[in-house]
C-alpha positions as CSV (number, residue, x, y, z in Angstrom):
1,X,-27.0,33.0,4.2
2,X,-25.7,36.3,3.0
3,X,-22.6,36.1,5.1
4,X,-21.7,32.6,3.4
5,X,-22.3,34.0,0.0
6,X,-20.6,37.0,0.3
7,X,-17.7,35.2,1.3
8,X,-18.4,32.7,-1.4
9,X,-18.2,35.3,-3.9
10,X,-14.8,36.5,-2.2
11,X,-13.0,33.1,-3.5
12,X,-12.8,34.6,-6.9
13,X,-16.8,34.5,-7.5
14,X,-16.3,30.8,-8.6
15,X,-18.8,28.9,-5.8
16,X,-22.6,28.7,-6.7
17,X,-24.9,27.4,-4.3
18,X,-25.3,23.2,-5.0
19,X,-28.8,22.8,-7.2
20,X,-31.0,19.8,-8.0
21,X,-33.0,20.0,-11.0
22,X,-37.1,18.7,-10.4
23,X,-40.0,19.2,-12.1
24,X,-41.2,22.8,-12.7
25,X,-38.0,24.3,-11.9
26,X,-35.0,24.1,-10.1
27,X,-34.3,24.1,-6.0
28,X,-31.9,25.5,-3.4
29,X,-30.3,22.3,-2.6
30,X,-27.5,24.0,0.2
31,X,-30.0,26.5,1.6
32,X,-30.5,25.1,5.5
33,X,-26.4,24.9,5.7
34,X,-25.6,28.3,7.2
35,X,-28.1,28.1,9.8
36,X,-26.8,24.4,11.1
37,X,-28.7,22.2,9.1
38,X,-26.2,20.6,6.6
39,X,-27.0,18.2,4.0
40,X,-25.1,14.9,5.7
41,X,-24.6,13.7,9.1
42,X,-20.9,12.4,7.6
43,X,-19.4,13.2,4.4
44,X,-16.3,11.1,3.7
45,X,-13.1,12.3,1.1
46,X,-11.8,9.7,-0.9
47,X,-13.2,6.7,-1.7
48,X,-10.4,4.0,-0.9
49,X,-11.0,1.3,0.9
50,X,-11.0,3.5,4.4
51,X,-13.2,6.1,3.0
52,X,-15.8,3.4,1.7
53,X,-15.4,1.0,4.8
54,X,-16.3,4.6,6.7
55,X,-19.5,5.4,4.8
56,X,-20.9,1.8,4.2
57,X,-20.1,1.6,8.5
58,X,-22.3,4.9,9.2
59,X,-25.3,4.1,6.4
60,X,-24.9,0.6,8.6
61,X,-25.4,2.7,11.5
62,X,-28.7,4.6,9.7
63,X,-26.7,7.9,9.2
64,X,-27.0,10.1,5.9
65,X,-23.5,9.7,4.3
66,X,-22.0,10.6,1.1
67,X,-18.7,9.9,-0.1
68,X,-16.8,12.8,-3.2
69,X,-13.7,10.8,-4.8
70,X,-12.1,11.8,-7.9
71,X,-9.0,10.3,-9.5
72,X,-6.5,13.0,-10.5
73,X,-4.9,10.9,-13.7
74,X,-1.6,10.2,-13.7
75,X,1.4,12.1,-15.6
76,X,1.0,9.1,-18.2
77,X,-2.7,10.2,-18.3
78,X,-3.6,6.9,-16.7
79,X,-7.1,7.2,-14.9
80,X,-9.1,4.4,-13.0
81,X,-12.3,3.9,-10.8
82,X,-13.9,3.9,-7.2
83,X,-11.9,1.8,-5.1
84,X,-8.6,3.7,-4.3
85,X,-4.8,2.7,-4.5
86,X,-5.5,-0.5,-3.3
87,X,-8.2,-2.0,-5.7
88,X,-7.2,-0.4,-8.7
89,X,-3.2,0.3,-8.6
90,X,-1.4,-1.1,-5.4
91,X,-2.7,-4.2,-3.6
92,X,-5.2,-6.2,-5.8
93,X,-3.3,-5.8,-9.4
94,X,0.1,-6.1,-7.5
95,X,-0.8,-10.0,-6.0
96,X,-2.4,-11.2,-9.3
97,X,0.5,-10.3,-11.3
98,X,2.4,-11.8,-8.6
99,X,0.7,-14.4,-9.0
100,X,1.4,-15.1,-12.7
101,X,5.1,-14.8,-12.2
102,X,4.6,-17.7,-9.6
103,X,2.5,-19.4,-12.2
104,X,5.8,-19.2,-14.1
105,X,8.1,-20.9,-11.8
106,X,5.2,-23.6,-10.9
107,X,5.4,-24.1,-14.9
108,X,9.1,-24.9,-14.7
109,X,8.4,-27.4,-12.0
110,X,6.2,-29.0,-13.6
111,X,8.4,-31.7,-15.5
112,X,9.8,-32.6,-12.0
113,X,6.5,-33.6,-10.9
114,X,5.2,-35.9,-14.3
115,X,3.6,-33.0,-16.2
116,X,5.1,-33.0,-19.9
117,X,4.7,-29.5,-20.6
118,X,7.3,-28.3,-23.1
119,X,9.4,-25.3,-22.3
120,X,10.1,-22.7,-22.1
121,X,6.8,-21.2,-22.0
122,X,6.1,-17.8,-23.1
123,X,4.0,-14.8,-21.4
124,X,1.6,-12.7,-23.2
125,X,1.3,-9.2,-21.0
126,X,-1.6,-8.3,-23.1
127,X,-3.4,-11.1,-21.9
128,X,-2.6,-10.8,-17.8
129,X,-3.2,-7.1,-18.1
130,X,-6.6,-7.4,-19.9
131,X,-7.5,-10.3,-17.2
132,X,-6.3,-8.0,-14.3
133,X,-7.5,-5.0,-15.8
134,X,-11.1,-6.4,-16.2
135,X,-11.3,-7.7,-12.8
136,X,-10.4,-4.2,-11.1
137,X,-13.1,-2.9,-12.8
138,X,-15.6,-5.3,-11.7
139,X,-14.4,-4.3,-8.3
140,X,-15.2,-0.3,-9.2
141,X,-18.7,-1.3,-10.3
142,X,-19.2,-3.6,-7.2
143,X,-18.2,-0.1,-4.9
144,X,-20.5,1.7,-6.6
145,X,-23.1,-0.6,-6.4
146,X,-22.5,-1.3,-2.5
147,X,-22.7,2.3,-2.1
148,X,-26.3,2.3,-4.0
149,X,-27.2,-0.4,-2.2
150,X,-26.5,1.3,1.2
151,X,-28.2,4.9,-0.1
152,X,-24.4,6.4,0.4
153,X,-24.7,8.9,-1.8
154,X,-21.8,9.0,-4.1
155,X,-20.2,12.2,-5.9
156,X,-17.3,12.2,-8.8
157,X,-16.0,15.2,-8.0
158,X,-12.3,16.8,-7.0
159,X,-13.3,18.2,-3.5
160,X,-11.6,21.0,-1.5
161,X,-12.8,22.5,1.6
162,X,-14.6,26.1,2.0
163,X,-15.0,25.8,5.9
164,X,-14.8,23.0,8.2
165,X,-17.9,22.0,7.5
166,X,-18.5,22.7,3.8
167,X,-17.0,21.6,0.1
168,X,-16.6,22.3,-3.3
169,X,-16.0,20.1,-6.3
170,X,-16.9,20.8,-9.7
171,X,-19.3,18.2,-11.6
172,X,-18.6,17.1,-14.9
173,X,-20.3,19.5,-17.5
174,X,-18.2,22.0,-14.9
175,X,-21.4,22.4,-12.2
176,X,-19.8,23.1,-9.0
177,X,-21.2,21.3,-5.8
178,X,-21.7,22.6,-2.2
179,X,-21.9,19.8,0.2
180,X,-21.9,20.3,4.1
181,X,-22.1,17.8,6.6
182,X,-21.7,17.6,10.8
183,X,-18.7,15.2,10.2
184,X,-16.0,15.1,7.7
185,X,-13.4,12.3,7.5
186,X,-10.5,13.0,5.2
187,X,-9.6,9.5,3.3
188,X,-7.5,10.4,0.4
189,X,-4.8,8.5,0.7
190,X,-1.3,9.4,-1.7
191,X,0.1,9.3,-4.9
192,X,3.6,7.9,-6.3
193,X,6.3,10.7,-5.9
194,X,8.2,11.5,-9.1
195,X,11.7,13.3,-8.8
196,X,10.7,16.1,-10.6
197,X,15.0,17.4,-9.9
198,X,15.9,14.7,-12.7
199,X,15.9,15.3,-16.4
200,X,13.5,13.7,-18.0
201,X,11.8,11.7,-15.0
202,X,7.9,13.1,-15.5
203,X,8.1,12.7,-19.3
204,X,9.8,9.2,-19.6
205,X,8.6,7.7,-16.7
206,X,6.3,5.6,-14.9
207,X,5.1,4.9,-11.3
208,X,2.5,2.3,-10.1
209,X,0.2,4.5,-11.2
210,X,0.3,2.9,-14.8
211,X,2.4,-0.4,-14.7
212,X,-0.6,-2.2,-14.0
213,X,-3.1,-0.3,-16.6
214,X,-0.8,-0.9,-19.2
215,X,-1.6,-2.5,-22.6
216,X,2.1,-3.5,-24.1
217,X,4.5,-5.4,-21.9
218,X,7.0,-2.6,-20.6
219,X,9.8,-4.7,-22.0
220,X,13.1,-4.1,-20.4
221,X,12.8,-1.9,-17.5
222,X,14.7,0.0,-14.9
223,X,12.9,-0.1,-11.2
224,X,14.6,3.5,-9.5
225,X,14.2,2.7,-5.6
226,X,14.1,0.3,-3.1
227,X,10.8,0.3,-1.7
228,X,8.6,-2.7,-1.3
229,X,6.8,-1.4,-4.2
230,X,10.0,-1.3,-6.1
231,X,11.0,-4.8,-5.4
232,X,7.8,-6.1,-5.8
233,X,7.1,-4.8,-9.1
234,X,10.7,-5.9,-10.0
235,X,9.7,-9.5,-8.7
236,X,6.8,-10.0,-10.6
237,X,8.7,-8.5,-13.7
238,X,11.4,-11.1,-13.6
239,X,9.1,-13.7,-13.3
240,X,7.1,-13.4,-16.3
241,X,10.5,-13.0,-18.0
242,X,11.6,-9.3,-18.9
243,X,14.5,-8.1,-18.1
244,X,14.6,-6.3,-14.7
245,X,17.3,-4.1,-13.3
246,X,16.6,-2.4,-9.2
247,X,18.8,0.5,-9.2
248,X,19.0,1.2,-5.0
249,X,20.6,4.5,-3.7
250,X,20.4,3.0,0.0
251,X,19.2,0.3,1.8
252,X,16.3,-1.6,1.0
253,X,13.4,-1.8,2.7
254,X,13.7,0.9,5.1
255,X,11.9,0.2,8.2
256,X,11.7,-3.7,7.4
257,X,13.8,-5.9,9.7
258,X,17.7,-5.4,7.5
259,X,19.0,-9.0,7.7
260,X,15.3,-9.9,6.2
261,X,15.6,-7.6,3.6
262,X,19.1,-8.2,2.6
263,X,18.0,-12.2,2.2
264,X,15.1,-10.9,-0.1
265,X,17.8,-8.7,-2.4
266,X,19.2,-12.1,-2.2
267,X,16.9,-13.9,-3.5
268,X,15.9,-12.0,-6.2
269,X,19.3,-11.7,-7.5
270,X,20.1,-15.2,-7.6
271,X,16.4,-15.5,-9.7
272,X,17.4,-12.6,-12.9
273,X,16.8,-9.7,-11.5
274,X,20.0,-7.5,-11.8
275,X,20.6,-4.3,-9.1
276,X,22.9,-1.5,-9.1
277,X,23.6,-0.6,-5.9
278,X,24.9,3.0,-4.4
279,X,23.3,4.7,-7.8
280,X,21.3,7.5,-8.0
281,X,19.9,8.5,-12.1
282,X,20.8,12.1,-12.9
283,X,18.8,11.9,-16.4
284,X,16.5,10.1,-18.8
285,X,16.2,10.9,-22.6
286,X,14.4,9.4,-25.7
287,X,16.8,8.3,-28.3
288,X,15.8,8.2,-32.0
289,X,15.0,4.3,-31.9
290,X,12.2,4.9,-28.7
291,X,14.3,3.8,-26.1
292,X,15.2,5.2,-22.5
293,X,19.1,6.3,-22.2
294,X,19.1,6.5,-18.2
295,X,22.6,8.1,-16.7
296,X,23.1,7.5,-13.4
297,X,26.2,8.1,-10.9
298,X,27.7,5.9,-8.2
299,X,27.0,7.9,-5.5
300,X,30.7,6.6,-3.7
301,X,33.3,6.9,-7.1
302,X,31.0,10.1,-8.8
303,X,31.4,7.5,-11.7
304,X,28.7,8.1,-14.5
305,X,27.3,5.5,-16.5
306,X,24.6,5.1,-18.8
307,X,22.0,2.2,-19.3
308,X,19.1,1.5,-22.3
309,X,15.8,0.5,-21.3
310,X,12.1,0.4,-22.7
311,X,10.7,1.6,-19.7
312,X,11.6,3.2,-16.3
313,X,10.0,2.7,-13.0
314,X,10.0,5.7,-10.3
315,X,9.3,3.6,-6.7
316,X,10.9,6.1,-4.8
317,X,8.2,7.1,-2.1
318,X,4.6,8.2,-2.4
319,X,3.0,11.7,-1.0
320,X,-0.1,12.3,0.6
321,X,-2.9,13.8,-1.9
322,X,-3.7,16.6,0.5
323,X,-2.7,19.2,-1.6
324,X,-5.8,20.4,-3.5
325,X,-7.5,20.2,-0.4
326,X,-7.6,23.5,0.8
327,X,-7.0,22.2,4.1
328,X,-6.1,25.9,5.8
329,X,-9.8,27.0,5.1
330,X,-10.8,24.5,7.2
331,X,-8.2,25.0,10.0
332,X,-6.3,21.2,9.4
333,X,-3.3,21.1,10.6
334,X,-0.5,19.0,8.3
335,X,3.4,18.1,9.0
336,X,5.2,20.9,7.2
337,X,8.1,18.8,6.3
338,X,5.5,15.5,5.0
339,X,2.2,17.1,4.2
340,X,0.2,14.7,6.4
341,X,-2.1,15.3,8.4
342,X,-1.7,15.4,12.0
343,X,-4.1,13.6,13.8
344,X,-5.1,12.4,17.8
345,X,-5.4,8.9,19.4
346,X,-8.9,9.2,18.3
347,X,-8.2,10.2,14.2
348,X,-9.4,13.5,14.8
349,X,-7.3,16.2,13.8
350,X,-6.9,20.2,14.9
351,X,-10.8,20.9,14.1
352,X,-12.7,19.2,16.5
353,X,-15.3,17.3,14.1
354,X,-13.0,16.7,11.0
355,X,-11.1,13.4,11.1
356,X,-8.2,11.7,8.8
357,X,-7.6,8.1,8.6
358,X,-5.4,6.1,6.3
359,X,-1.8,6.9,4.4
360,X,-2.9,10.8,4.4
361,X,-2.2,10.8,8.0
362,X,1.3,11.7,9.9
363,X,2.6,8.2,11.6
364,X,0.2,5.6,9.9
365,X,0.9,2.3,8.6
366,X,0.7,2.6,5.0
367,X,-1.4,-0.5,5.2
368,X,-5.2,-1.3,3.9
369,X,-6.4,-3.0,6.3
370,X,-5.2,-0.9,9.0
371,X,-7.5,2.5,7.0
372,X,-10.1,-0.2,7.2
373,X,-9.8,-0.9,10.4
374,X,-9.6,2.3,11.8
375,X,-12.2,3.8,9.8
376,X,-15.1,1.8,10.9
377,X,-13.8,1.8,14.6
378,X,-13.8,5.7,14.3
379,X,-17.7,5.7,13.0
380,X,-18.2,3.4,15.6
381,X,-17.4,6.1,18.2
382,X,-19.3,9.1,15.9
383,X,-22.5,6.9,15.7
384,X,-22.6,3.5,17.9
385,X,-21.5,5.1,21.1
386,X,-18.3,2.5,21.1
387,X,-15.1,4.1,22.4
388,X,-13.0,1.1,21.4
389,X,-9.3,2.7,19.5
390,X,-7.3,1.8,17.0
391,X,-4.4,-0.5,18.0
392,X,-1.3,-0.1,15.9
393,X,1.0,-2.2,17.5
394,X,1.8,-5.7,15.8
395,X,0.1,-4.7,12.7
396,X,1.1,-7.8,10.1
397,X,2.0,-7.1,6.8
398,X,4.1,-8.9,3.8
399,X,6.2,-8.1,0.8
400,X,5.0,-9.7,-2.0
401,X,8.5,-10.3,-3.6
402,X,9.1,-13.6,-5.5
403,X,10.1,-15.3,-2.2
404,X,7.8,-13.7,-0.1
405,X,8.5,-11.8,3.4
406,X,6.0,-11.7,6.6
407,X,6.4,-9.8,9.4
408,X,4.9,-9.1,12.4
409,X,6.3,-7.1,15.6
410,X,9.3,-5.5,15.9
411,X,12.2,-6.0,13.6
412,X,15.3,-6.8,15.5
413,X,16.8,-3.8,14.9
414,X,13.7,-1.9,16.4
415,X,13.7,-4.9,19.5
416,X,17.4,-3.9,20.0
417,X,17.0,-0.2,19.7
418,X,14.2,-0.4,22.5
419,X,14.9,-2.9,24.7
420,X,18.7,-3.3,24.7
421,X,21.0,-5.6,23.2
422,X,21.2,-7.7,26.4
423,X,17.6,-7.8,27.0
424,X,16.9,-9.6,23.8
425,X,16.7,-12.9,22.4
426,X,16.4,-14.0,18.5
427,X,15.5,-17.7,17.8
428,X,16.4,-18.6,14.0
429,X,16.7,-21.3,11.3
430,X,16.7,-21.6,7.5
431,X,14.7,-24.4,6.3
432,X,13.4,-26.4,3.2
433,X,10.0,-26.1,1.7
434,X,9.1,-29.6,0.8
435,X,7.5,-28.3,-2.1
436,X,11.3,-27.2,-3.3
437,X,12.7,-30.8,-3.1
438,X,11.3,-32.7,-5.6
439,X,11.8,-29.7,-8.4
440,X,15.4,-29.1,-6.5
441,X,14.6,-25.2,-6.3
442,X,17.8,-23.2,-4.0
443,X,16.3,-22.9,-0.8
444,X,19.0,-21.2,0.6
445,X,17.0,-18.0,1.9
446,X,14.4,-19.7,3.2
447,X,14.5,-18.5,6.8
448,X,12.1,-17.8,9.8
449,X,13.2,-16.0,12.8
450,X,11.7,-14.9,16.1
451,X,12.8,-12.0,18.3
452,X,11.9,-12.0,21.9
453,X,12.8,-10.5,25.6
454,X,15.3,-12.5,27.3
455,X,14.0,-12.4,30.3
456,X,11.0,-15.5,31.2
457,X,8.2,-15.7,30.1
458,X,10.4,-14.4,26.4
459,X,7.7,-12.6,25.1
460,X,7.5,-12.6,21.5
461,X,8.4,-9.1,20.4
462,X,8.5,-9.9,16.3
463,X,8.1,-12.5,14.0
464,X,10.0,-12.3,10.6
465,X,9.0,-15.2,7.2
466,X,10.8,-15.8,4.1
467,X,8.8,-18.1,2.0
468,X,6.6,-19.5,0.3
469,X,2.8,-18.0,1.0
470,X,4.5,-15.6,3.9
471,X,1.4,-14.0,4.1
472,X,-0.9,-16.7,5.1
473,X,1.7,-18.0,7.6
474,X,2.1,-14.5,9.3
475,X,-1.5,-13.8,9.6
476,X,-2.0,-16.8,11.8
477,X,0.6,-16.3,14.0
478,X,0.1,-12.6,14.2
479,X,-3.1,-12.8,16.6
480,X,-0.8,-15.2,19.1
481,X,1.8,-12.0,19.4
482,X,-1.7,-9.7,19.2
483,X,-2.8,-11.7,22.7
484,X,1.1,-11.6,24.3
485,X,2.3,-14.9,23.5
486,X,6.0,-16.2,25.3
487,X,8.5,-18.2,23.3
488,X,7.7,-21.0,25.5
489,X,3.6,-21.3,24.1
490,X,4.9,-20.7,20.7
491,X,7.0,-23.8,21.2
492,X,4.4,-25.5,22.8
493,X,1.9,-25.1,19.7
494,X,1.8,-28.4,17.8
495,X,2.4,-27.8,14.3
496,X,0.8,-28.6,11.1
497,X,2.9,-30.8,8.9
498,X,4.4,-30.7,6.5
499,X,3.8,-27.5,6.0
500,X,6.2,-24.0,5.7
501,X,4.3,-22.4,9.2
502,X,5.3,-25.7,10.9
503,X,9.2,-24.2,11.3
504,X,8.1,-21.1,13.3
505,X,7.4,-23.6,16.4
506,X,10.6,-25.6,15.5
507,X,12.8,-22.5,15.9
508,X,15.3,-23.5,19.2
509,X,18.5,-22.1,18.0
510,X,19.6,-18.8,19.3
511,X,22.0,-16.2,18.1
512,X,23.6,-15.8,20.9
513,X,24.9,-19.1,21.3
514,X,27.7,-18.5,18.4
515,X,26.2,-21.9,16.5
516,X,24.7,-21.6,12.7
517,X,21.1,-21.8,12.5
518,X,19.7,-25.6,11.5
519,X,18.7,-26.7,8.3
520,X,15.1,-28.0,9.7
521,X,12.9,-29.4,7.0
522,X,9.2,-30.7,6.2
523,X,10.8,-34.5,5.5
C-alpha cells in the first residue's frame, strides 16, 4: 500500500485513493488493490457497442464488471452519450438520414404510381435532426439502463491507466477515481481526423462528429475525402436537396472492390452531387458575409482555385482514441506509425491480461458488428471456458450511398492479387429493379457481380451489390460464402421473385468471355 502510494504521489501528487461516502464517515474504497484484491473481475474502456456487448456478456456470465466512457467533445464542442460512434455519430444517425433522402426520391415517384402529391417537396433539417437526435438519445438512456439492469457498474469518467491493472479518471466535481480489476479490455474506438497542416481546417470545419447533432441545415457544403463516410454523408446530403460537392485527392473507396466504387461515383454524379477530382484544399477562411472560401489545388496542373460554401466536411480518415490512455504505464504496445493497438489471435495485447477489441486495434475491420462480435467471444474465453475465435474472413458490410453497395469476400482486385489472374473467375450483370420501371428511374449502375476460383467446384471468393436495400441482400448471401459455397450451389438456389437478390443466382456471364454483361430484369 505504501509502495503504490508513493508512486502515486510520484505522478505529480495528482492520484488519491478512490472513496465512497456512507454514513458516519467516509471509506477506503481501493484499499485491498495492492495486495491482489482489485475492485472488478473485468473493467471495460469505452463504452461503444464492443465495450458494452463485453460487460453486459460477463455480468451475463455473473462477473463484477464496470465499464468508464467519457466523450472527449468535438472541436465544434459537440458532445453526446453512452453508446459510442455507432449509436450516436456513425451508424444509427447515418441510415436514418439516409433514409430521409430515400424518402425524397420515393416522394418523386410517387406521381408515377397514382399518388397526387404536389412537387417539389421541401425538407426541413430542423425537423429530421430533432427526430434523429431524440431517438439517439433514447438509445443512451436504454445503455444506461441495460447496464443498471445488469449491476455493470457504470463510471463517466476520462480513464488512463496507472499500471496494468489500475486507472484513473477524474469525476465531475474533479474527484479522481482509482479503479482496478483482474481484466481490462480496451474498447475506445476513434475519432474523425482533422488536417490540422491546412489553414483554417479545425476552426471552420466539421467531421461526423457534429453533422448529425446539428440544429441548422449545413446548407451548401464541401465533403473533403473519399471515404465511405465521405460519400455517404454526401449521398444523404444531395438527397434531401442541398447542394453537395466531394472533393477526392485519390481513389475512392480505398480497399472497396474499384470497378464497384467507380459505379457508386457514378451514380451519385449523375443524381446532383458534384466532385472535384485530383484536389487537395490548401485553406479555408471566413469571409465577412459567414461563408467558407475553400482554395484548393489540382494536385496534376498545381492549378489553384477557390470555392464558397456554408459548411465544410473533413472525411479524410479517423484515429484511434488511444492517446490519453497512458498506455506505456501499463506496458501496451501500439503501431508507431497508426497508434493502434497491437493485439493476438486471441485480442490480447503485449500484457498478458489486458485485451483490445474494436477500431482501436491494428488490422480490424472498422465494423460494429465485428467489436460486437469479438467482444463477447473474448469474455466467452475469460469467463465461460469457450475457446471459440474471432473469424475475420468474409465479414459483410455495405455503403450506405444513395444507390447502395454490399459486399462480402474479396474484391476482385484482392481475388486477383492472391490467387492469380488465371486462377479466377468473375460472373457479372447489370440489371433493372422493378421497382425503377414504372417511375422510369436510370438504372444504369445497377449491377451484381460474383468473383470466384476458376478451378471446379468455383468457390465463391466475393460477392459485390449495387442497389436498392444492398444491405439486406448481402447479409443473406453472406452466410452461403461464410459455409464455402461453389458458383454452381449459388446457381442452384431458387430465387425469390421479383425481387433485387433474385439476380445474384441469375449471374452466368463471365468476363472472360469478351461478351457485355446482360441486362436481366425482375419482368
Amino acid at each position: 500500500m505504501a509502495a503504490m502510494a508513493v508512486a502515486l504521489r510520484g505522478l505529480g501528487g495528482r492520484f488519491r485513493w478512490r472513496t465512497q461516502a456512507v454514513a458516519g464517515g467516509v471509506r477506503v474504497a481501493a484499499r485491498g488493490a495492492a495486495a491482489g484484491q482489485r475492485d472488478y473481475d473485468l473493467l471495460v474502456i469505452g463504452g461503444g457497442s464492443g465495450g458494452l456487448a463485453c460487460a453486459k456478456e460477463a455480468a451475463q456470465l455473473g462477473r463484477k464488471v464496470a465499464v468508464v466512457d467519457y466523450v472527449e467533445p468535438s472541436p465544434r464542442g459537440t458532445r453526446w452519450g453512452l453508446g459510442g460512434t455507432c449509436v450516436n455519430v456513425g451508424c444509427i444517425p447515418k441510415k436514418l438520414m439516409h433514409q430521409a433522402a430515400l424518402l425524397g426520391g420515393l416522394i418523386r415517384d410517387a406521381p408515377h404510381y397514382g399518388w397526387e402529391v404536389a412537387q417539389p417537396v421541401p425538407h426541413d433539417w430542423r425537423k429530421m435532426a430533432e427526430a434523429v437526435q431524440n431517438h439517439v438519445k433514447s438509445l443512451n438512456w436504454g445503455h444506461r439502463v441495460q447496464l443498471q439492469d445488469r449491476k455493470v457498474k457504470y463510471f463517466n469518467i476520462k480513464a488512463s491507466f496507472v499500471d496494468e491493472h489500475t486507472v484513473c479518471g477524474v469525476a465531475k466535481g474533479g474527484k479522481e477515481i482509482l479503479l482496478s480489476a483482474d481484466h481490462i479490455i480496451i474498447a475506445t474506438g476513434g475519432r474523425p481526423r482533422y488536417p490540422t497542416h491546412i489553414e483554417g481546417a479545425l476552426e471552420y470545419g466539421i467531421t461526423s462528429d457534429d453533422i448529425f447533432w446539428l440544429k441548422e441545415s449545413p446548407g451548401k457544403t464541401l465533403v473533403v475525402g473519399a471515404s465511405y463516410v465521405a460519400l455517404e454523408c454526401a449521398g444523404f446530403l444531395t438527397g434531401i436537396g442541398l447542394d453537395t460537392t466531394v472533393m477526392i485527392r485519390s481513389i475512392p473507396l480505398r480497399g472497396f472492390d474499384q470497378q464497384m466504387s467507380s459505379m457508386v461515383i457514378e451514380h451519385m454524379e449523375s443524381h446532383g452531387t458534384q466532385f472535384l477530382r485530383g484536389c487537395a484544399p490548401s485553406r479555408v477562411r471566413r469571409l465577412p458575409d459567414g461563408h467558407l472560401q475553400v482554395t484548393w489545388e489540382d494536385c496534376t496542373t498545381g492549378k489553384e482555385d477557390t470555392g464558397t460554401f456554408d459548411t465544410v466536411l473533413w472525411a479524410i480518415g479517423r484515429v484511434p482514441d488511444t492517446r490519453s490512455l497512458n498506455l506505456e504505464k501499463a506496458g501496451v504496445d501500439t503501431s508507431p506509425d497508426t497508434q493502434k493497438i497491437l493485439v493476438d489471435s486471441r485480442e490480447g495485447t503485449s500484457v498478458p491480461h489486458i485485451y483490445a477489441i474494436g477500431d482501436v486495434v491494428e488490422g480490424r475491420p472498422e465494423l460494429t458488428p465485428t467489436a460486437i462480435m469479438a467482444g463477447r467471444l473474448l469474455v466467452q474465453r475469460l469467463f465461460g471456458g469457450s475457446s471459440d475465435l474471432m473469424d475475420y474472413d468474409n465479414v459483410p458490410t455495405t455503403v450506405f450511398t444513395p444507390l447502395e453497395y454490399g459486399c462480402v469476400g474479396l474484391s476482385e482486385e484482392e481475388a486477383v492479387a492472391r490467387h492469380g489472374q488465371e486462377h479466377v473467375e468473375v460472373y457479372h450483370a447489370h440489371y433493372k429493379p422493378l421497382e425503377f420501371t414504372v417511375a422510369g428511374r436510370d438504372a444504369s449502375q445497377c449491377y451484381v457481380k460474383m468473383v470466384c476460383l476458376r478451378e471446379p467446384p468455383q468457390l465463391v471468393l466475393g460477392l459485390h451489390f449495387l442497389g436498392p436495400n444492398a444491405g439486406e441482400v448481402t447479409q443473406g448471401f453472406a452466410l452461403g460464402i461464410k459455409c464455402g459455397a461453389s458458383y454452381a450451389q449459388v446457381m442452384r438456389t431458387v430465387g425469390i421473385h421479383p425481387t433485387c437478390s433474385e439476380e445474384v443466382v441469375k449471374l452466368r456471364i463471365s468476363k472472360r468471355s469478351g461478351l457485355d454483361p446482360t441486362v436481366t430484369g425482375c419482368g
